[in-house]
C-alpha positions in Angstrom: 78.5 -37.0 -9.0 81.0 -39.4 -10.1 83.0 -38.4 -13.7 81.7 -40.4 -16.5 83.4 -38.9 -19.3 82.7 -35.9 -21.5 79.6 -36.0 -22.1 78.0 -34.0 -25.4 76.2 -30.6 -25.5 72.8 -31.8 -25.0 73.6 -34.1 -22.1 74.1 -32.9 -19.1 74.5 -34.9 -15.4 72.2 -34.8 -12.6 71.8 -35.8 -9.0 69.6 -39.0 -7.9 67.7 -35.8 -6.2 68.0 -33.2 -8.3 64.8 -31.8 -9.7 63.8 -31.6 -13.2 60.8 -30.7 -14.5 59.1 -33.0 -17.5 56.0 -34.9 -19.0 55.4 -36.5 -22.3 51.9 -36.6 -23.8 49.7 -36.3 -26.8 49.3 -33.1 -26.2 52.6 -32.1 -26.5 53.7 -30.4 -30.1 56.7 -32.9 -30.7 55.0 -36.2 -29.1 56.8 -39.2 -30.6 59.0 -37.4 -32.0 61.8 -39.2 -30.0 60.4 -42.4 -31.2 62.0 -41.6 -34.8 65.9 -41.3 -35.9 65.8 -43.5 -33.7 68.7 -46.5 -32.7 67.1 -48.6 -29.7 69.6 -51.1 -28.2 67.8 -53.7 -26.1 68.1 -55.6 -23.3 67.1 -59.0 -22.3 64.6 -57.7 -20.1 63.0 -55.4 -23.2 63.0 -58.5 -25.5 60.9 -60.2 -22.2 58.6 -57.3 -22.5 58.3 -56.8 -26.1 57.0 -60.3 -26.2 54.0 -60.0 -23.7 53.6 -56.9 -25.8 53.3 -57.8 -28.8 52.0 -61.8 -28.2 54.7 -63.2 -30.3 57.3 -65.9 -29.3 60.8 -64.6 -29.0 62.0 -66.5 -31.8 59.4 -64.7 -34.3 60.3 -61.4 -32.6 64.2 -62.0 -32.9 63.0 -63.1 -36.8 60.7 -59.5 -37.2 62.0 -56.8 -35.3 64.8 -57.3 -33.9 69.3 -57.2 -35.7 71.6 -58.4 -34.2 75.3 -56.7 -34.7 78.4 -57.8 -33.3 82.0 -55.4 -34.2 84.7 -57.5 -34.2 87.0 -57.4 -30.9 83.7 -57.2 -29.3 82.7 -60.4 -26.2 79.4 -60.3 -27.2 76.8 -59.6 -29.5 74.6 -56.1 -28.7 70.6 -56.6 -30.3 68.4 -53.3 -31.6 65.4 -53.1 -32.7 64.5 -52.6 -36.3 63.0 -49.3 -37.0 60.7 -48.6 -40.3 62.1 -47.2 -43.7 60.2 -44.6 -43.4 63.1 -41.8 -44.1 62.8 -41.1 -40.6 63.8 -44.4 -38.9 60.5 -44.3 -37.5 60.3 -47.6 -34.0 57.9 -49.9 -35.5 55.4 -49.8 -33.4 54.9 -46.2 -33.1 51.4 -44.3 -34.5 49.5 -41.4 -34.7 48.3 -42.4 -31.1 51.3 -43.1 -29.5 53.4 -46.6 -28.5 51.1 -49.4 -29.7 52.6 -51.6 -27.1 52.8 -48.7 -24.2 52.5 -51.1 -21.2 55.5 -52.8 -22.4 57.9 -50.1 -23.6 62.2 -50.9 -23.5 63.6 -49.3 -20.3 65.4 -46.2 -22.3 61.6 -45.6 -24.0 60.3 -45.6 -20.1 63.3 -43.6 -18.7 63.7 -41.0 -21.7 65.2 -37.9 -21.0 66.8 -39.5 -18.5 69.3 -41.9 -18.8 71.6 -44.3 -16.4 74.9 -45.5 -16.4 76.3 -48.0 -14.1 79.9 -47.9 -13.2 81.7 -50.9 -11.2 83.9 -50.1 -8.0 85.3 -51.8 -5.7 81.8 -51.9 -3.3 80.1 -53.1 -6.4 78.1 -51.5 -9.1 77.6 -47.1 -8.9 74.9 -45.7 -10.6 74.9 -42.5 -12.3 72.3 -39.9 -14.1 72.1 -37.5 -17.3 69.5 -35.5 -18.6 69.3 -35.8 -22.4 67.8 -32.3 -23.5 67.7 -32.9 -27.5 66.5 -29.1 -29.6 62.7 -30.4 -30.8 61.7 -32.2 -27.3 58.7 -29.8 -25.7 58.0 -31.9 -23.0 60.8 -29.9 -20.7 58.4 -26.8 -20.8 55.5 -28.9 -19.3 55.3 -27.9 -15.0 55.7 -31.9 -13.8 58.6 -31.9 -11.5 60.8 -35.1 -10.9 64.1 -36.5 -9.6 66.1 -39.2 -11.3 64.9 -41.7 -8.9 61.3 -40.8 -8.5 61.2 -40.7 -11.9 62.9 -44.6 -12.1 60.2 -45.3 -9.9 57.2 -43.9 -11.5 58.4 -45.8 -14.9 58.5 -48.8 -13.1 61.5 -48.8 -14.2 62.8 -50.7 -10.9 63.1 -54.0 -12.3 64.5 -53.2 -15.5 67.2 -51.6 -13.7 68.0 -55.0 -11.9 68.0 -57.4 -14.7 69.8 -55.1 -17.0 72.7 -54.5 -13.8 72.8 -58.3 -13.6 73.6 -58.8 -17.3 75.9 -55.8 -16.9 77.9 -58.2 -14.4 78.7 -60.4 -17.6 79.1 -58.2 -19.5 82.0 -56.2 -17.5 82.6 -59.6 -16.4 86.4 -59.6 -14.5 87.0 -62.0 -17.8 85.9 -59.9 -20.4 87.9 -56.8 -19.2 91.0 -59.2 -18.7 91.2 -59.5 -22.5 88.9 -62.5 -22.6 87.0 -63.7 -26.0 84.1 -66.1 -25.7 83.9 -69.1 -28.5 81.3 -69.0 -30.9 79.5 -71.5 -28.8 79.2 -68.9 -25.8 78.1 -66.2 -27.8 75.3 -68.4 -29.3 73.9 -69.5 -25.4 73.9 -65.9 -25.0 71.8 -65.1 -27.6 69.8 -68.1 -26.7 69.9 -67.8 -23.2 69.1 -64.0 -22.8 67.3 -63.3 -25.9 65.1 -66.3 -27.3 63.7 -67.4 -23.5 60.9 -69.8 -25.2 63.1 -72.1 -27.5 65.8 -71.8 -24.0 62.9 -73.0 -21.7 62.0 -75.5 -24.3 65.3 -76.9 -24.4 65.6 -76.9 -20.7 62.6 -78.2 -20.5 63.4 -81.1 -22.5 66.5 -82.1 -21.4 68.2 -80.8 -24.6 71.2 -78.5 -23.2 74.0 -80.2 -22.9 75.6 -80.7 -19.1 71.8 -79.2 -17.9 69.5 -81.4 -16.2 66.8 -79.9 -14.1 65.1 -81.8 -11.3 61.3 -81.8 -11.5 61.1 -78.4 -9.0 63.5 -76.8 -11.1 61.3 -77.2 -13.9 58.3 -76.3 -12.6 59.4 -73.0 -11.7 60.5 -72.3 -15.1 56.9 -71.1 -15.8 57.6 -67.9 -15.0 59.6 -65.7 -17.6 61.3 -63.9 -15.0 62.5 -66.9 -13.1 63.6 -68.4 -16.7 66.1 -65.5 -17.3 67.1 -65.2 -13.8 68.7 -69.0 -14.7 69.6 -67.5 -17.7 72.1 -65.2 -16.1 73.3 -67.5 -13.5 73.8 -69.7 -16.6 76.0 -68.0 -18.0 78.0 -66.6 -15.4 79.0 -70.2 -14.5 79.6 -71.6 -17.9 80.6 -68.6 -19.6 83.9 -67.8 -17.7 84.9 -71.6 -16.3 87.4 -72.2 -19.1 89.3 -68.8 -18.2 89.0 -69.0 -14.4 90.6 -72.8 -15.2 93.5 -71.1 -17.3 94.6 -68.7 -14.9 98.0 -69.4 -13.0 97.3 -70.6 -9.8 
């Protein structure tokens, strides 16, 4: 496997088809315990989710659950999701019972203890694996045996994957590691763009963007979430960066 970095105690690499054994379920002495002390970043494609979840609009769940932070030096803007004061930092919508919106869990809820880094080469984007073994997790003594990408697949965690690798291309965007800053203006389509898909299909819908006019076809397929932040992305990939790619020397 590819070095990543040192990596802490409790983390440890693994193979795509290396064999771990795991399960998570009620059962289980410590279940939900990794749903407290607890800092969940989120994707766009989690925010998607949490809103078939939880039946709300994205801008209501932006407004409830979710902060946005942003360290300055930083291109853009990372999102979590709120957690209770509780004194344990409790997710908010976790219970006696479990994940009160299960079917619609983030990709790191779905993928825990395993986790996935993406690296870029020169073929393109390199995946890699870790085991995160924390002390109170039981669920490593339970005899379900997996590999990392079995276990991707059986979270459904396939999709995630590539919408969260397509953001990452903006993200490690040839600009951004070049030194480049976006204006206030980009960082506010990205929020809007990746984040708050309802008030962005609105807008698109409507004829509100500026410099975005959809034909009839184009709008109609905009019906589908997925489809929606699929334009997102290829939204900002060609707005985003134009001003630098125009300021480089020729």
């Amino acid at each position: 496997m590819t070095d990543v970095g040192v990596l802490p105690e409790h983390i440890s690499r693994i193979d795509g088809d290396e064999s771990f054994t795991f399960a998570c379920h009620p059962k289980v002495k410590c279940f939900t315990e990794c749903c407290r002390l607890l800092e969940l970043a989120l994707t766009p494609y989690d925010v998607l989710r949490l809103r078939k979840g939880t039946g709300l609009t994205s801008e209501d769940l932006l407004a409830k659950y979710i902060i946005t932070e942003q360290e300055p030096g930083e291109a853009f803007p990372r999102l979590y999701l709120t957690m209770v004061d509780d004194g344990r930092a409790s997710c908010v919508f976790v219970g006696e019972d479990g994940c009160s919106i299960y079917a619609h869990r983030p990709g790191a809820c779905r993928a825990y203890p395993l986790g996935r880094a993406v690296t870029r080469t020169d073929l393109g984007f390199e995946e890699h694996f870790v085991i995160l073994q924390e002390n109170h997790c039981q669920g490593f003594l339970e005899a379900a045996t997996h590999t990392p990408r079995r276990y991707t697949h059986d979270q459904e965690l396939t999709l995630y994957n590539q919408f969260n690798d397509a953001v990452l291309e903006i993200l490690q965007h040839d600009a951004i590691r070049n030194g480049f800053i976006p204006s206030h203006k980009d960082v506010a389509l990205f929020i809007l763009a990746l984040y708050n898909l309802d008030t962005f299909r609105r807008l698109l819908l409507e004829d509100q963007l500026e410099r975005i006019i959809l034909n009839k076809e184009e709008k109609e397929q905009l019906t589908d979430d997925e489809n929606v932040l699929k334009f997102a992305i290829a939204l900002l990939h060609r707005t985003v960066f134009a001003q630098f790619f125009c300021s480089m020397p020729k």
